[in-house]
LUMLUM-318599 format. One record per residue (C-alpha): residue in three letters; x, y, z; residue number from 1. Coordinates in steps of 0.05 Angstrom, whole numbers, plus 5000, padded with zeros to 4 digits. Last residue first. Layout:
<atoms>
<atom 'ALA' <X Y Z> NUM>,
...
</atoms>
This chain:
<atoms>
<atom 'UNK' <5683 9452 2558> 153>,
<atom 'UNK' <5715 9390 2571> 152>,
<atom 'UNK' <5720 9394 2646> 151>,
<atom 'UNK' <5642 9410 2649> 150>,
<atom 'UNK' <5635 9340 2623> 149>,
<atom 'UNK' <5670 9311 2669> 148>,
<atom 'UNK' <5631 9334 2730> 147>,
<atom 'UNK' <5568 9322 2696> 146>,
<atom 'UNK' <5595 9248 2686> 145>,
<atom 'UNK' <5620 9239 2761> 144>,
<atom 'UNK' <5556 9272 2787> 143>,
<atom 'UNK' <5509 9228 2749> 142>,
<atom 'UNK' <5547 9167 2778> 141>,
<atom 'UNK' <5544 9191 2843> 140>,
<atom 'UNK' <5468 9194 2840> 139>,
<atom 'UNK' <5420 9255 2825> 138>,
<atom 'UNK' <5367 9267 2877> 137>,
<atom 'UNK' <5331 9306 2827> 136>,
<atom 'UNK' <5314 9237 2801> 135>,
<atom 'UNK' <5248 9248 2772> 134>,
<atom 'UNK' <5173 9219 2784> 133>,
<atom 'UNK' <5175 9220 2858> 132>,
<atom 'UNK' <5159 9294 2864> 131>,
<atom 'UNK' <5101 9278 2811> 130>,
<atom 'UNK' <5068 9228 2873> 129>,
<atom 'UNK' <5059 9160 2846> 128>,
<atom 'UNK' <4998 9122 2866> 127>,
<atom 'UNK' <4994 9047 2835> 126>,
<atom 'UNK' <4926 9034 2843> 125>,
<atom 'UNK' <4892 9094 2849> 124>,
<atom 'UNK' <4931 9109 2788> 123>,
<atom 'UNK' <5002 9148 2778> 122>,
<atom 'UNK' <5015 9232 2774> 121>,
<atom 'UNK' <4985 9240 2845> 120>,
<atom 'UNK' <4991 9312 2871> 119>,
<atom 'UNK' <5050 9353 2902> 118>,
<atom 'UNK' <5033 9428 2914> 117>,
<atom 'UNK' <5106 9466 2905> 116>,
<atom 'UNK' <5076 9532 2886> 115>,
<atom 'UNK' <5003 9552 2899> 114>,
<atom 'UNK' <5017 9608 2946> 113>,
<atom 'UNK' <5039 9678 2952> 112>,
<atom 'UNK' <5089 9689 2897> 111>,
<atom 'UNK' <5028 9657 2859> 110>,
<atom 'UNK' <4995 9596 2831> 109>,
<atom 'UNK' <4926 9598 2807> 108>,
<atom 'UNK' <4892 9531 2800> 107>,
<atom 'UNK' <4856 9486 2750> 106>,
<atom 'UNK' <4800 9447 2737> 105>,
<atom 'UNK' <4748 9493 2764> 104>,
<atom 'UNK' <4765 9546 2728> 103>,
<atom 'UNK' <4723 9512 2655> 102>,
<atom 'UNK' <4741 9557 2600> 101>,
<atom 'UNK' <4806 9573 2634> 100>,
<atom 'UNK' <4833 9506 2621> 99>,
<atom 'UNK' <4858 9461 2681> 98>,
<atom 'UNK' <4929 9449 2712> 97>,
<atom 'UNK' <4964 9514 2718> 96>,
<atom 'UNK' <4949 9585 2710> 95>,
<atom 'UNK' <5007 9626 2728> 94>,
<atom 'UNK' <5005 9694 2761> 93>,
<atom 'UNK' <5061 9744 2757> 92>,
<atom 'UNK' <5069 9802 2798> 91>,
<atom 'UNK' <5129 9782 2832> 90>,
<atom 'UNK' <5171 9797 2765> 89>,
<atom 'UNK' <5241 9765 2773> 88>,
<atom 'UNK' <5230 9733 2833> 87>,
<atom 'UNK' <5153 9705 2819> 86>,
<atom 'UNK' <5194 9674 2759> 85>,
<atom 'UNK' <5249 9647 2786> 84>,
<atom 'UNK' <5203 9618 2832> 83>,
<atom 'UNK' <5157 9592 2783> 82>,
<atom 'UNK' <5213 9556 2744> 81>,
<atom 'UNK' <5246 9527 2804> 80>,
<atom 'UNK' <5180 9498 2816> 79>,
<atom 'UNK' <5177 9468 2748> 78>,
<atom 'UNK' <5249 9450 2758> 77>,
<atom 'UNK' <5222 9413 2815> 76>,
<atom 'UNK' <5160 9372 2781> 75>,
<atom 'UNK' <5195 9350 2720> 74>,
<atom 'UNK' <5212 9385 2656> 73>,
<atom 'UNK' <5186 9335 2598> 72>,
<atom 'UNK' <5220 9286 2547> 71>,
<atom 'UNK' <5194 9233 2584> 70>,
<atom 'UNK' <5239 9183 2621> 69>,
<atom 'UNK' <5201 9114 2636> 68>,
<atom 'UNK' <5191 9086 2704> 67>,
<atom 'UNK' <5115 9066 2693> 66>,
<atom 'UNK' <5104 9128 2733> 65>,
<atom 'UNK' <5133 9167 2679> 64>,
<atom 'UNK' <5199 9199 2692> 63>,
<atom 'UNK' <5206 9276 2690> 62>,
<atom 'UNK' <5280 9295 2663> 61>,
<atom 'UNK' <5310 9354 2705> 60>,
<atom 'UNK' <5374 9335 2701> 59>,
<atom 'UNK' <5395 9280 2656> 58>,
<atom 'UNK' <5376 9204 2661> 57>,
<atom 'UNK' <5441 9169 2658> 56>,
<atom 'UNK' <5482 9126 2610> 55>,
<atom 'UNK' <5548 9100 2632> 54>,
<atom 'UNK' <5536 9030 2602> 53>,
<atom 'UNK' <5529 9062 2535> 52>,
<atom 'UNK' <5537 9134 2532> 51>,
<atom 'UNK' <5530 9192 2577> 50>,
<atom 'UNK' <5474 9235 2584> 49>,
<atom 'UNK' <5403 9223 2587> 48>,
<atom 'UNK' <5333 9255 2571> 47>,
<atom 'UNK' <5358 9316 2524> 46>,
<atom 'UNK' <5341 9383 2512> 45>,
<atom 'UNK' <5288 9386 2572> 44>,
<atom 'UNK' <5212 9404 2557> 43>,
<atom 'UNK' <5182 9477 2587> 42>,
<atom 'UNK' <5116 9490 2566> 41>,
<atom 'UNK' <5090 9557 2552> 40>,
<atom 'UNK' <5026 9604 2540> 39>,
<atom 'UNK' <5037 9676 2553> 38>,
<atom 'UNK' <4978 9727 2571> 37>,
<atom 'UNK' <4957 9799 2543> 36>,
<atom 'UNK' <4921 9764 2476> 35>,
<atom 'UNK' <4948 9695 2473> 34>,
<atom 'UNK' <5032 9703 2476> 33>,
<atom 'UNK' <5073 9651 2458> 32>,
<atom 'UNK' <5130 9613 2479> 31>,
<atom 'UNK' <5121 9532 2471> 30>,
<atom 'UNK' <5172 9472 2481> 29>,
<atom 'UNK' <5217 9525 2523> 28>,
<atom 'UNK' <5281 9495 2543> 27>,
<atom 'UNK' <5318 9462 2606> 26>,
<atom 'UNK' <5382 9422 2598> 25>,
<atom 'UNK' <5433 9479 2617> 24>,
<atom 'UNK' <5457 9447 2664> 23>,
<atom 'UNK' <5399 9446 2716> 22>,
<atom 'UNK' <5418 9488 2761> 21>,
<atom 'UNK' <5441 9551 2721> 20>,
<atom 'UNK' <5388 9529 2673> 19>,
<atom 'UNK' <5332 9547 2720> 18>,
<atom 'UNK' <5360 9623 2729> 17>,
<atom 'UNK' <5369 9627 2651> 16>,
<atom 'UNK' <5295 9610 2643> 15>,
<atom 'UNK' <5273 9657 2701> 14>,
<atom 'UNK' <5310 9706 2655> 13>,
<atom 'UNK' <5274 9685 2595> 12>,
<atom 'UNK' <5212 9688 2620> 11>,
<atom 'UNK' <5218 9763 2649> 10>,
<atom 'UNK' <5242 9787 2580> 9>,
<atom 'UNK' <5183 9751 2545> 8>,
<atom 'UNK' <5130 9790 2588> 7>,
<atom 'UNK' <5098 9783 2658> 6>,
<atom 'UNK' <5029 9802 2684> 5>,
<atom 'UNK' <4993 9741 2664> 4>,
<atom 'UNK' <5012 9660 2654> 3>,
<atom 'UNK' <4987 9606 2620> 2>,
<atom 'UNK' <5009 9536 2627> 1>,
</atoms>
């Protein structure tokens, strides 16, 4: 994604916003700039926690729609991204889905609009919206773990 009008600083604080609710599991894949833009992915520092029988996909892990985890930020803490972001410097712009050489591709999302637009991640034939592709909606037994690991740091 490529976005204008903000700097490093303001990335990293929407960064430490996302974190805060997503346990610290949320990372930049890529942070540079290209010319007076930023380019950047956000990725996830691990896909599960726990171990053995007790293993569970992490927070904020996007899950193929084959049912796989992917060592990607999913759909909401995207979102949770761009509003941190639009927060923190509300005249950002990110450039999302597309390549600027062709505009058609893509879209503009702003503090205005453009944020929290659902699309099809699956087939025609197996349709799988990319809010459906994570479990933000975190079970008990996620919970119980995240809970007990908090009590040993």
């Amino acid at each position: 994604m490529i976005v204008k009008n903000a700097n490093m600083d303001h990335f990293h604080a929407a960064l430490a916003v996302v974190n805060a609710r997503y346990d610290g599991n949320i990372k930049f894949k890529t942070l540079e700039p290209k010319g007076r833009r930023v380019s950047f992915t956000l990725t996830v520092n691990s896909c599960t926690i726990g171990k053995g029988k007790a293993k569970v996909t992490a927070p904020g892990v996007s899950i193929g729609p084959n049912g796989r985890r992917i060592a990607a930020a999913c759909w909401h803490c995207h979102g949770d991204f761009f509003d941190a972001l639009f927060r923190v410097c509300p005249d950002a712009a990110v450039y999302s889905s597309g390549s600027l050489a062709n505009p058609r591709t893509g879209k503009w999302i702003t503090k205005d609009g453009g944020n929290w637009q659902d699309w099809n991640k699956g087939s025609m034939m197996y349709p799988k919206l990319a809010s459906e592709c994570c479990e933000c909606h975190r079970n008990v037994r996620t919970e119980k773990i995240l809970a007990a690991q908090a009590a040993q740091r």
